[in-house]
C-alpha positions as a Markdown table, in Angstrom:
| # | Residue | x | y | z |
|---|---|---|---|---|
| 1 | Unk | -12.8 | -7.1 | -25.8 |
| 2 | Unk | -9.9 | -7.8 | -23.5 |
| 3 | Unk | -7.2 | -6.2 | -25.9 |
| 4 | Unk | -9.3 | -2.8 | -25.4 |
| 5 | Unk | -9.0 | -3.1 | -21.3 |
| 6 | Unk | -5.0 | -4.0 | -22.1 |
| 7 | Unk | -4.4 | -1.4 | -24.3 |
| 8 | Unk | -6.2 | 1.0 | -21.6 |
| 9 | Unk | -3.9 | -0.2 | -18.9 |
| 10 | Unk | -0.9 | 0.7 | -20.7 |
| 11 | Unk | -2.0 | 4.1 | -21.9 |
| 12 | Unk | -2.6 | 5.0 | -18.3 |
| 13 | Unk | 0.5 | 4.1 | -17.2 |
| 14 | Unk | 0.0 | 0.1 | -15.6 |
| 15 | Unk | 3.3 | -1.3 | -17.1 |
| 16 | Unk | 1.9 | -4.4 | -18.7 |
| 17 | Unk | 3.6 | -6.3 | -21.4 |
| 18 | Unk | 2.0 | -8.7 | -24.7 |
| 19 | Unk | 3.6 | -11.9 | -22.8 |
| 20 | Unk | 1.4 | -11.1 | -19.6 |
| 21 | Unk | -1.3 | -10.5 | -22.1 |
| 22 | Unk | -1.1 | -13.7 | -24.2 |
| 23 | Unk | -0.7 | -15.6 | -20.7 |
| 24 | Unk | -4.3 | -14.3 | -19.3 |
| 25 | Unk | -5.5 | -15.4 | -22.5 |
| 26 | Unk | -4.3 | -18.7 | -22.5 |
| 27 | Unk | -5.4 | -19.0 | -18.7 |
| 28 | Unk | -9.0 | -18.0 | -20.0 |
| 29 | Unk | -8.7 | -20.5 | -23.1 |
| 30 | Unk | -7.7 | -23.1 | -20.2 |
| 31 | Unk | -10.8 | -22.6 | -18.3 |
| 32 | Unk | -8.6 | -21.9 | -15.5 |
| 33 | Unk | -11.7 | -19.6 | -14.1 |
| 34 | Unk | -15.4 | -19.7 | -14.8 |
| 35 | Unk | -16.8 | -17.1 | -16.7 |
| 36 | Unk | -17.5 | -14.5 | -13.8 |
| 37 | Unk | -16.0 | -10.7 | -13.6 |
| 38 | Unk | -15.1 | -11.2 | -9.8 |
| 39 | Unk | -13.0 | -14.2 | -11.1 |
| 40 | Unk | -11.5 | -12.5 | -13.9 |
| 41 | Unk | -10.7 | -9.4 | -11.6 |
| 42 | Unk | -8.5 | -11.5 | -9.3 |
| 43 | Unk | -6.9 | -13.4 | -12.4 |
| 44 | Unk | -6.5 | -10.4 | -14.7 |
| 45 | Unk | -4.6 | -8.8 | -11.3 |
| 46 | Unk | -2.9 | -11.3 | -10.5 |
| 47 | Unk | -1.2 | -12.0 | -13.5 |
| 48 | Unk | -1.2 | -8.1 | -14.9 |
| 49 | Unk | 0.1 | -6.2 | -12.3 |
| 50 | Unk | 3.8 | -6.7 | -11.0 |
| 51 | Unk | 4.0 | -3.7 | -8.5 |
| 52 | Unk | 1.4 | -3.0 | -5.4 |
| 53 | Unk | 1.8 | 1.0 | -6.2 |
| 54 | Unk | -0.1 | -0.1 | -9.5 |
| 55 | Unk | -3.2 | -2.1 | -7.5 |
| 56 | Unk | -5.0 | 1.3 | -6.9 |
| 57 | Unk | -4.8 | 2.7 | -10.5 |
| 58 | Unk | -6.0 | -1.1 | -11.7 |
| 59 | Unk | -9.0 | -1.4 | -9.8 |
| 60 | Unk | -10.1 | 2.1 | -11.4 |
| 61 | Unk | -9.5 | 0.7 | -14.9 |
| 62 | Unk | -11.2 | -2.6 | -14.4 |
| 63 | Unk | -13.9 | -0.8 | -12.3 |
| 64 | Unk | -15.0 | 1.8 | -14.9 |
| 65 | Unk | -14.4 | -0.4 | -18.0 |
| 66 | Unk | -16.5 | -3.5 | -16.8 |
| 67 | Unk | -19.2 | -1.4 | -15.5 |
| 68 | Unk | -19.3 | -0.5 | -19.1 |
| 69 | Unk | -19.6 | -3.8 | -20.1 |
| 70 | Unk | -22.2 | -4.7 | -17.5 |
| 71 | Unk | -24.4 | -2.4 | -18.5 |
| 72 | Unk | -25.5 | -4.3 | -21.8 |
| 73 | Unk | -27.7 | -1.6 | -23.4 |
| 74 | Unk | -27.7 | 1.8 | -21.7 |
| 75 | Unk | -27.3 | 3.9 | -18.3 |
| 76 | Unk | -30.6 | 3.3 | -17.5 |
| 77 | Unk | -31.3 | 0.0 | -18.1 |
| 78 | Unk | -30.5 | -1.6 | -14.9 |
| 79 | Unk | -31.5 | 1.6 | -12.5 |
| 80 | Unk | -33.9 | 0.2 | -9.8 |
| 81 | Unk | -35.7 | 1.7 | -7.4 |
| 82 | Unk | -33.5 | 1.8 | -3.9 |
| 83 | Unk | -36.9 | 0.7 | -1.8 |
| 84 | Unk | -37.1 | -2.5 | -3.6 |
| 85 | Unk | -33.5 | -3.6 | -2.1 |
| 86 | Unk | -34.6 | -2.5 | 1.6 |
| 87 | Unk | -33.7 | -5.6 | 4.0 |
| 88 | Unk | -37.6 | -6.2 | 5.9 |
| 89 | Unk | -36.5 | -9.7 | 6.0 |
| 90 | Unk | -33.7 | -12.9 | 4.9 |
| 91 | Unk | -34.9 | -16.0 | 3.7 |
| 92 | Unk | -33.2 | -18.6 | 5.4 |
| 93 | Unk | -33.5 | -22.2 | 3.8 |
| 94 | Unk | -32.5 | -25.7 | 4.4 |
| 95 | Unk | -29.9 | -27.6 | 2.4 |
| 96 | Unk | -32.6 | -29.8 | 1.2 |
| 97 | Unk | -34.9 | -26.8 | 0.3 |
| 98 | Unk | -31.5 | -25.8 | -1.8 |
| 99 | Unk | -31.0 | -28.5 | -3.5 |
| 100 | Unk | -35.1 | -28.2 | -5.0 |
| 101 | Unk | -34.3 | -24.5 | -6.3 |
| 102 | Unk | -33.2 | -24.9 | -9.9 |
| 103 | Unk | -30.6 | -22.6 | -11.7 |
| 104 | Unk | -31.7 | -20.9 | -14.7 |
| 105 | Unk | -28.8 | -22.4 | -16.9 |
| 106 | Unk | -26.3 | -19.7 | -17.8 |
| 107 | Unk | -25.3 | -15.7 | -17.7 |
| 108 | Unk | -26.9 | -14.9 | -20.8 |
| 109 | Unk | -30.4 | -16.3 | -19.9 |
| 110 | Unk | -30.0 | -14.8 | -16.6 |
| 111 | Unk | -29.5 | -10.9 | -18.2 |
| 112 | Unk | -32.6 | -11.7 | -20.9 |
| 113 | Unk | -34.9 | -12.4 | -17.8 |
| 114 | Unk | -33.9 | -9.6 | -15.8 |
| 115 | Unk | -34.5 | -7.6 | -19.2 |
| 116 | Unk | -37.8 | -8.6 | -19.1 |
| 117 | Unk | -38.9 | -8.4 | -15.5 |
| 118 | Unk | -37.4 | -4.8 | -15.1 |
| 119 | Unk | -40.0 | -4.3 | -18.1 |
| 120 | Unk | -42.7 | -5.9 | -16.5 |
| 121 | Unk | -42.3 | -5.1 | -12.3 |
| 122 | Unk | -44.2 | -1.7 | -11.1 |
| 123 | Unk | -43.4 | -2.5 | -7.3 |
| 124 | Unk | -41.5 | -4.1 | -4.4 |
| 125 | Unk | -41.8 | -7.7 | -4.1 |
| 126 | Unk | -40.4 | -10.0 | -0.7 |
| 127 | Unk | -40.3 | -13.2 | -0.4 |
| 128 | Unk | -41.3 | -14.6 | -3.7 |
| 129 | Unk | -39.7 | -16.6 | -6.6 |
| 130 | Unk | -40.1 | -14.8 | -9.3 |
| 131 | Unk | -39.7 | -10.8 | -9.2 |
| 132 | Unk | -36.8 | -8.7 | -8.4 |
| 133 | Unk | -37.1 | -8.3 | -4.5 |
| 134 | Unk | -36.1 | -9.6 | -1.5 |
| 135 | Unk | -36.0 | -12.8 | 1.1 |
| 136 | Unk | -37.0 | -14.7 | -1.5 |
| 137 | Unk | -35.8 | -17.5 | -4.3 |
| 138 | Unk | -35.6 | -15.2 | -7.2 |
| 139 | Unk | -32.3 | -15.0 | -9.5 |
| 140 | Unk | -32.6 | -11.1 | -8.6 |
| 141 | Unk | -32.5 | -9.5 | -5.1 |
| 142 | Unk | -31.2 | -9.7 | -2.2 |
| 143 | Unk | -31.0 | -11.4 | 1.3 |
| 144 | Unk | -32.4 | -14.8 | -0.4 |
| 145 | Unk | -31.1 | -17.7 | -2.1 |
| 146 | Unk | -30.7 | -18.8 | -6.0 |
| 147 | Unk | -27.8 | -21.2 | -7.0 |
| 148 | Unk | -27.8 | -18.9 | -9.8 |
| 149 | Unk | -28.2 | -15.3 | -9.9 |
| 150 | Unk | -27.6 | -11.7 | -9.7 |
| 151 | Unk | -27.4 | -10.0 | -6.4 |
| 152 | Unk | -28.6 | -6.6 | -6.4 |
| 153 | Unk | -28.3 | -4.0 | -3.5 |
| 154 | Unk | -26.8 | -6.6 | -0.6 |
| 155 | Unk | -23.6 | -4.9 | 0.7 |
| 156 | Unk | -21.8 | -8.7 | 1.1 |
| 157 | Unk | -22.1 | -11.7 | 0.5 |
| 158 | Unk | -23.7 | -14.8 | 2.1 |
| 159 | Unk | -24.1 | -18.0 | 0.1 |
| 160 | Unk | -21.4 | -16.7 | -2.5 |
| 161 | Unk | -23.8 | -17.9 | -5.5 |
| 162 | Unk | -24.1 | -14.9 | -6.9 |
| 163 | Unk | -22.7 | -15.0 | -10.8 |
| 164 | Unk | -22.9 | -11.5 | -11.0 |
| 165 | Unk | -23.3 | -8.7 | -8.4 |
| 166 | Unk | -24.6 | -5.3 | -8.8 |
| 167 | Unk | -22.6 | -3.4 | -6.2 |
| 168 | Unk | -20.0 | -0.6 | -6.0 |
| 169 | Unk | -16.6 | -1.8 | -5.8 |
| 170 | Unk | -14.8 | -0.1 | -3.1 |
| 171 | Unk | -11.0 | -0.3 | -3.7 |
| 172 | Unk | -8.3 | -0.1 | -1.3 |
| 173 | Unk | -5.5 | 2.8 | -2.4 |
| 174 | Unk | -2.6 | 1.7 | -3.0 |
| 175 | Unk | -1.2 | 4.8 | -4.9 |
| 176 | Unk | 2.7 | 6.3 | -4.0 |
| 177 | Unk | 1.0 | 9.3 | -2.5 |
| 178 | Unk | -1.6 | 8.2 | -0.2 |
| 179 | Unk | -0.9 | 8.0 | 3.4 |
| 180 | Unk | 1.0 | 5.2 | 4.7 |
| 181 | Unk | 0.6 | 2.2 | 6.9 |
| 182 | Unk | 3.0 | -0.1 | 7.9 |
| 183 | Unk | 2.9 | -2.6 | 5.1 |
| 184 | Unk | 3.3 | 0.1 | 2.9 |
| 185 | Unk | 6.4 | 1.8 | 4.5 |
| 186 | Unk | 8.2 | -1.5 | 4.9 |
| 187 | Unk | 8.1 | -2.5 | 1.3 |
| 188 | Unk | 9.4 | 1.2 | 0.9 |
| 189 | Unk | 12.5 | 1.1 | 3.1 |
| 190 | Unk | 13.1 | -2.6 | 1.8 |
| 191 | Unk | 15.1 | -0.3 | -0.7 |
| 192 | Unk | 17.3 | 0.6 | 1.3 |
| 193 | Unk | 18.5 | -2.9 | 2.7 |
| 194 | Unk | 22.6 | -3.5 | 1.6 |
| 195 | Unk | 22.9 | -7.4 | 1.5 |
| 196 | Unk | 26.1 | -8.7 | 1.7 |
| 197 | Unk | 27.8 | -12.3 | 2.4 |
| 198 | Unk | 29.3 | -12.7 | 5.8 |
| 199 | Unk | 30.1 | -15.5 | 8.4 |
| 200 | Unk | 29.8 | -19.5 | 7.4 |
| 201 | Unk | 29.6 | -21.2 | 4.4 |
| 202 | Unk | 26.0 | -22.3 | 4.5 |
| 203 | Unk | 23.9 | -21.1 | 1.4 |
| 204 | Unk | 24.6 | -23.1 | -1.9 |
| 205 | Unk | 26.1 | -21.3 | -5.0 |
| 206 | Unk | 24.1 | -23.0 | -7.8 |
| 207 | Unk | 26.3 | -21.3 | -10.6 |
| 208 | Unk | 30.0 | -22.3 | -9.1 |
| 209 | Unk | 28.5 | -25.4 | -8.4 |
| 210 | Unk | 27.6 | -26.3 | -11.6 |
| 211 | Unk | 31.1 | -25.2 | -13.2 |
| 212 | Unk | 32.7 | -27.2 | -10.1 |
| 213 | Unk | 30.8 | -29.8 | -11.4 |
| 214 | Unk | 32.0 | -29.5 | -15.2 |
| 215 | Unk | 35.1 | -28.9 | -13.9 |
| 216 | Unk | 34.9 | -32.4 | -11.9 |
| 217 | Unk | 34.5 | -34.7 | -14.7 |
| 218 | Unk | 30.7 | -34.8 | -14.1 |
| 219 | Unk | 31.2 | -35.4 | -10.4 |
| 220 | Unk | 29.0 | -33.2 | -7.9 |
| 221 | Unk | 31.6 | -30.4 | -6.3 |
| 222 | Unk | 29.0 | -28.3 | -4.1 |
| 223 | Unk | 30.3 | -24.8 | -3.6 |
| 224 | Unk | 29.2 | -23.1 | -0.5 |
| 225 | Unk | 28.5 | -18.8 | 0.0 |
| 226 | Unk | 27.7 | -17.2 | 3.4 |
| 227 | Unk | 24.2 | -16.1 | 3.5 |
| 228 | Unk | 23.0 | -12.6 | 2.5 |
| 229 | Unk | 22.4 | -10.0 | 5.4 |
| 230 | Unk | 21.1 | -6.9 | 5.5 |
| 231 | Unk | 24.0 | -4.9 | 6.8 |
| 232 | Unk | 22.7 | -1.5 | 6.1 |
| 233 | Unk | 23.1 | 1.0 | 9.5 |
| 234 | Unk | 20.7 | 3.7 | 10.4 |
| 235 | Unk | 20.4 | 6.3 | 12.8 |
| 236 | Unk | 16.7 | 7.5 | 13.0 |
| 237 | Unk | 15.5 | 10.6 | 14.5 |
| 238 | Unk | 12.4 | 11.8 | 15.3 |
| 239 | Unk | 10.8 | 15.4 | 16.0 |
| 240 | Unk | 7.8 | 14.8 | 18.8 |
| 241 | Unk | 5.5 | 17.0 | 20.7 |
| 242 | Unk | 3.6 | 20.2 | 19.6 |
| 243 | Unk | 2.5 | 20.2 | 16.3 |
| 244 | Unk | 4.1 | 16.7 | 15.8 |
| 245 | Unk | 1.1 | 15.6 | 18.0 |
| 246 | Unk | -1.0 | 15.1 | 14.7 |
| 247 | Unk | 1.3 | 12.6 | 13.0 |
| 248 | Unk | 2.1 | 10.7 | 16.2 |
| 249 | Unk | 0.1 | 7.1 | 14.2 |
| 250 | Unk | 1.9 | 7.5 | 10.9 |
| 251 | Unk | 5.6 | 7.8 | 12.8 |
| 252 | Unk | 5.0 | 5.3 | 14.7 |
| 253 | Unk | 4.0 | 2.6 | 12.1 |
| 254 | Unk | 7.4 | 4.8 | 10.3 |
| 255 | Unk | 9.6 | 3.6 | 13.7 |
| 256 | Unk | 8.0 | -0.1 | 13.8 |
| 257 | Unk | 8.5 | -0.2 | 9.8 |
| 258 | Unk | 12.1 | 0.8 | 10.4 |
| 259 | Unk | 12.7 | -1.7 | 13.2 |
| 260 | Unk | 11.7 | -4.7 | 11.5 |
| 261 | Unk | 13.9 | -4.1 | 8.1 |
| 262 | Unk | 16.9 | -2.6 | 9.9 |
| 263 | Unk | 19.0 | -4.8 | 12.1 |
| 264 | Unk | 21.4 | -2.2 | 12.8 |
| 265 | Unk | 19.4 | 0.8 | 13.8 |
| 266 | Unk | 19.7 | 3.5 | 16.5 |
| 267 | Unk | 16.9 | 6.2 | 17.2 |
| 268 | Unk | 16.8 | 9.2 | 19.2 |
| 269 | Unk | 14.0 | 11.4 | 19.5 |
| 270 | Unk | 13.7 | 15.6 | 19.5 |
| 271 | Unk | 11.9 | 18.5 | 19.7 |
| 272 | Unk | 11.2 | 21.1 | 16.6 |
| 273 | Unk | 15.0 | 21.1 | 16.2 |
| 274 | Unk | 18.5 | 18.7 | 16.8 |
| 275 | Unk | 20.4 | 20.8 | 19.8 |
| 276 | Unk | 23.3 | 19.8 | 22.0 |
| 277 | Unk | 20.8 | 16.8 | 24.0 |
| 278 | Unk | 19.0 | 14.2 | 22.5 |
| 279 | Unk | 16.9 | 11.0 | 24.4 |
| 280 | Unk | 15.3 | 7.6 | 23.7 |
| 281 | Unk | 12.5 | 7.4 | 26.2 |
| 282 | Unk | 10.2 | 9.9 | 26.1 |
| 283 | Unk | 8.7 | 9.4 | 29.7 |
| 284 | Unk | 12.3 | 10.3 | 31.3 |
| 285 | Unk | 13.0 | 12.8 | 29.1 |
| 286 | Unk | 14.3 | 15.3 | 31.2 |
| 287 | Unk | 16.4 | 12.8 | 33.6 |
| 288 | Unk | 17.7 | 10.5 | 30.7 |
| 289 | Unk | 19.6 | 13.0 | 28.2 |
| 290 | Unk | 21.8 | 11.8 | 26.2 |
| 291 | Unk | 24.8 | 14.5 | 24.5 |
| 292 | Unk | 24.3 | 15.4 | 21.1 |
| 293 | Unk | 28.3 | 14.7 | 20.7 |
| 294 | Unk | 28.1 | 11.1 | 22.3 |
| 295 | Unk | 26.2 | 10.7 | 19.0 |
| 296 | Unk | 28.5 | 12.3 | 16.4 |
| 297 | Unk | 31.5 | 10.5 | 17.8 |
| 298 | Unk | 30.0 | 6.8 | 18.4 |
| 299 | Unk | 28.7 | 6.6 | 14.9 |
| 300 | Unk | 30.7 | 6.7 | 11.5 |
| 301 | Unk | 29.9 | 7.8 | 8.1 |
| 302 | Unk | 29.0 | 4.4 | 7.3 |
| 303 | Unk | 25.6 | 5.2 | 9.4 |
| 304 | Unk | 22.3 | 6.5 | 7.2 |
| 305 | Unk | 20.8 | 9.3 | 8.4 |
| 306 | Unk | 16.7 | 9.8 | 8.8 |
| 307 | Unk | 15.6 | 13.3 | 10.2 |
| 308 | Unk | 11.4 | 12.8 | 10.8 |
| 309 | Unk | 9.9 | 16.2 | 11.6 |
| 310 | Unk | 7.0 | 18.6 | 10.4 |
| 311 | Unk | 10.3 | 21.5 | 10.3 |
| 312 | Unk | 7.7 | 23.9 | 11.4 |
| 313 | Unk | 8.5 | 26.3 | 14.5 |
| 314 | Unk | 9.7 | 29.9 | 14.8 |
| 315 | Unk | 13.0 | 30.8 | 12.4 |
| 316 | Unk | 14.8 | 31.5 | 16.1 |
| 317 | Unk | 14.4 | 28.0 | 17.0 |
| 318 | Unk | 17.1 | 27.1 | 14.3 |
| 319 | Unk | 19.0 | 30.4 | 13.5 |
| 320 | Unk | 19.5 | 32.2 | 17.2 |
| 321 | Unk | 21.5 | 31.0 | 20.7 |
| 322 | Unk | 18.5 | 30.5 | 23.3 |
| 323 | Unk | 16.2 | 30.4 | 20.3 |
| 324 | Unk | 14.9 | 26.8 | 21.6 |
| 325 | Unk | 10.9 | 27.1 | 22.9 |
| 326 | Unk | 12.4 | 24.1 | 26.1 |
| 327 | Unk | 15.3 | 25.6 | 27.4 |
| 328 | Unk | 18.1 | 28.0 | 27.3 |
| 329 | Unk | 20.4 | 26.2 | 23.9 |
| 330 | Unk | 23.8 | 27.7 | 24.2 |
| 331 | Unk | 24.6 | 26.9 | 20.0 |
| 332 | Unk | 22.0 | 27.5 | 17.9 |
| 333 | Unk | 20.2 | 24.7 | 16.1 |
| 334 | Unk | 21.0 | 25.4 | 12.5 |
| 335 | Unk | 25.0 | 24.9 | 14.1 |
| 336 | Unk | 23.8 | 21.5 | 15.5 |
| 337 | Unk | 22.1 | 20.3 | 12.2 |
| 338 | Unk | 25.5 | 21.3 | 10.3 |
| 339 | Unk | 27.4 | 19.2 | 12.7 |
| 340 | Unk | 25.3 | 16.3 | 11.2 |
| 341 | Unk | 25.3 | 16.8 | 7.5 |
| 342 | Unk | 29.0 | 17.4 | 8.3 |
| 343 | Unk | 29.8 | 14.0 | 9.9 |
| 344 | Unk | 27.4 | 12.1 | 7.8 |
| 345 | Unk | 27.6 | 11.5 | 4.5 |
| 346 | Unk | 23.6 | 11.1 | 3.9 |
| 347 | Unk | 21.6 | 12.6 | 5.8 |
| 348 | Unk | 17.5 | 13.1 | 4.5 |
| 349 | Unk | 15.0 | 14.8 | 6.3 |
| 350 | Unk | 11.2 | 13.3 | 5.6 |
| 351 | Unk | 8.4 | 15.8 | 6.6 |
| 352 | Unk | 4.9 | 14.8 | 7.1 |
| 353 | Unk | 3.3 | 18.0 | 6.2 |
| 354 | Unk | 2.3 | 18.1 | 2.2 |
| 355 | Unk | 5.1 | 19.2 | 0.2 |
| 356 | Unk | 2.6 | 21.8 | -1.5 |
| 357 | Unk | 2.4 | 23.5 | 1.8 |
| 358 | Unk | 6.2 | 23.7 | 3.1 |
| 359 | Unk | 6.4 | 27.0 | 1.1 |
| 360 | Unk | 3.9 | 28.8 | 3.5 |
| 361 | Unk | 6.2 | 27.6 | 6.4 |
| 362 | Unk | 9.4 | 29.6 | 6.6 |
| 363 | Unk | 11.2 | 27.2 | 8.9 |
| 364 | Unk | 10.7 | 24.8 | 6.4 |
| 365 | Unk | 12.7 | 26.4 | 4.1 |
| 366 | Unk | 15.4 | 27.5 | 6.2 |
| 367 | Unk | 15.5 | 23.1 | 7.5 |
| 368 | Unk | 15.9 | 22.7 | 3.7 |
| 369 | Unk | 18.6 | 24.5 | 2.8 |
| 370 | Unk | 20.1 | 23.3 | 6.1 |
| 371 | Unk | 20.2 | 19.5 | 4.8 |
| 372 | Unk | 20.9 | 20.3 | 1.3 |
| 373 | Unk | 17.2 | 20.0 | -0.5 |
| 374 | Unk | 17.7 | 16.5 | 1.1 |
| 375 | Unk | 13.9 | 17.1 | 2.4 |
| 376 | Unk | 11.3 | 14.5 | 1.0 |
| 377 | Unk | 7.8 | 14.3 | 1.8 |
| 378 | Unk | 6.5 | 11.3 | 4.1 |
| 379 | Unk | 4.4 | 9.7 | 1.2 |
| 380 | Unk | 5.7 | 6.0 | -1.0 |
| 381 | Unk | 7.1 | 8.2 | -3.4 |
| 382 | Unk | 9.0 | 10.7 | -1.1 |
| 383 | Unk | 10.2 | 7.8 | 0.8 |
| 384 | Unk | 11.6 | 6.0 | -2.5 |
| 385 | Unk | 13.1 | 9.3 | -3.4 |
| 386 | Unk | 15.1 | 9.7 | 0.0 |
| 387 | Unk | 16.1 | 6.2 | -0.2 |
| 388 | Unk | 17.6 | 6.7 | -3.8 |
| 389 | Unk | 19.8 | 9.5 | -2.1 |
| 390 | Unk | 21.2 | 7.9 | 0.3 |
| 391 | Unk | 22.0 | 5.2 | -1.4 |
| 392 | Unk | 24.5 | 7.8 | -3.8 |
């Protein structure tokens, strides 16, 4: 049974392994849950799946190949009519009114009574003991109680008795191309972080330690590192206004992603294209400019660059002197985004737009060529793929 839902997994591309495997099966042997799917789920995840971009493609598996299992005998066997489940009323009980309410005595003779009552019932039932229904002390409904039974049609849970329940599961995507969040986009640029050992001597080397040790005649010799920091430096820019307007949430979970992994970080922000003034508050835009060559000569090549911007405006913004939509640009933009990919030595440009689209968009293109295909959509996957670059 279980080796079928493993094999599954790694045909569709979950990279599990036979020593996970053996592991969940000693766990079960252990008893280390009780003998519910919901439990199994979150022990079967736990120990299965060693990457979050994997969680989404997981819950499918497990979601279509229990429901398999659930189903006992066919398709059909459990459909119930959707006005049974209506909530009219909840049954509300007293703990000692629980504690008279006796449990049927297992899974199995759980599923051979529900068998039999979806044989026998013609109608809704509330409030009773015995039917499927509702508000009542029956194994089988909803918005009641039973220390032991199957909950059919509730949307959550209340007592948490339930030892099977009869609902869609509704997964939460996890998948490299979905749209971001925060979370997401911080465990993506965490691939990006350069740790190196600077400053005091305060983080113990376990491995020179040990050979001090050796080396001591037995006697402890502790052997002392500096710490690991994250010393990576980024300069961040981002495109804003106009069309930029409909991606204003997922750059700015991108920016407060970026501040908390990057100590040494610097952003600037733009409009449709890099020209000779950039600025960092948005609100004083137009009194607060700072020169595009302040830029280029304060920061080295050490400095990673990040262009964010949809690319999309009219070819003369980027190719022609005055070109610019804002004001009068005396260089043209394409000569301003050279200057970068000139003085840096990686330079990426992520673009929120679907990658599928940038060929219907000639500015894209023409951005593209600009930063040497070093254009990556805004998605887990685009992100991991810029990273990689500028990390060569």
């Amino acid at each position: 049974m279980f080796l079928d839902f493993f094999l599954i997994l790694k045909n569709q591309g979950v990279p599990v392994t036979l020593k996970e495997y053996l592991s969940l099966l000693e766990a079960l042997h252990k008893n280390v849950i009780n003998q519910r799917v919901d439990e199994f789920y979150h022990l079967s995840k736990s120990m299965l799946v060693k990457n979050e971009k994997h969680l989404d493609k997981f819950d499918h598996i497990f979601g279509e190949y229990f429901k398999g299992m659930e189903s006992i005998t066919n398709e059909d066997f459990f459909k119930i009519p959707e006005e049974w489940m209506n909530k009219n009323s909840e049954k509300l009980l007293s703990p000692e009114q629980m504690e008279q309410i006796k449990a049927m005595g297992g899974l199995d003779k759980v599923l051979d009574r529900l068998k039999e009552l979806l044989e026998e019932q013609k109608e809704r039932h509330e409030g009773g003991s015995k039917w499927i229904g509702t508000g009542g002390t029956s194994p089988f409904g909803a918005y009641g109680y039973n220390p032991e039974g199957i909950r059919i049609g509730q949307n959550e849970s209340r007592h948490r008795k339930a030892i099977k329940v009869w609902d869609k599961r509704a997964f939460k995507n996890l998948d490299e191309n979905v749209d971001l969040e925060t979370r997401n986009l911080k465990m993506a640029l965490r691939k990006l972080r350069t740790l190196t050992r600077e400053g005091k001597q305060e983080e113990l080397d376990i491995k020179k330690t040990v050979k001090s040790t050796s080396n001591n005649a037995g006697i402890l010799h502790l052997e002392m590192v500096p710490s690991k920091k994250n010393n990576i430096k980024v300069l961040l820019f981002f495109d804003i206004g106009g069309s930029m307007d409909d991606h204003i949430k997922l750059c700015s979970e991108l920016f407060s992603a970026a501040k908390y992994e990057f100590k040494h970080m610097e952003h600037y922000y733009f409009h449709n294209c890099i020209y000779e003034n950039l600025w960092q508050n948005n609100i004083r835009r137009h009194n607060e400019h700072i020169p595009t060559y302040d830029i280029l000569h304060k920061f080295n090549k050490e400095y990673k660059v990040i262009i964010v911007g949809d690319a999309s405006m009219s070819p003369y913004e980027i190719a022609s002197q005055y070109g610019s939509v804002e004001h009068y640009n005396e260089e043209s933009g394409e000569t301003w985004m050279r200057r970068f990919t000139e003085q840096f030595n990686n330079v990426v440009w992520l673009n929120p737009i679907q990658e599928k689209e940038w060929k219907y968009t000639r500015s894209i293109g023409m951005m593209k060529i600009i930063v040497k295909d070093q254009m990556y959509p805004l998605t887990l996957q685009g992100i991991g793929k810029a990273i990689q670059s500028l990390l060569n």
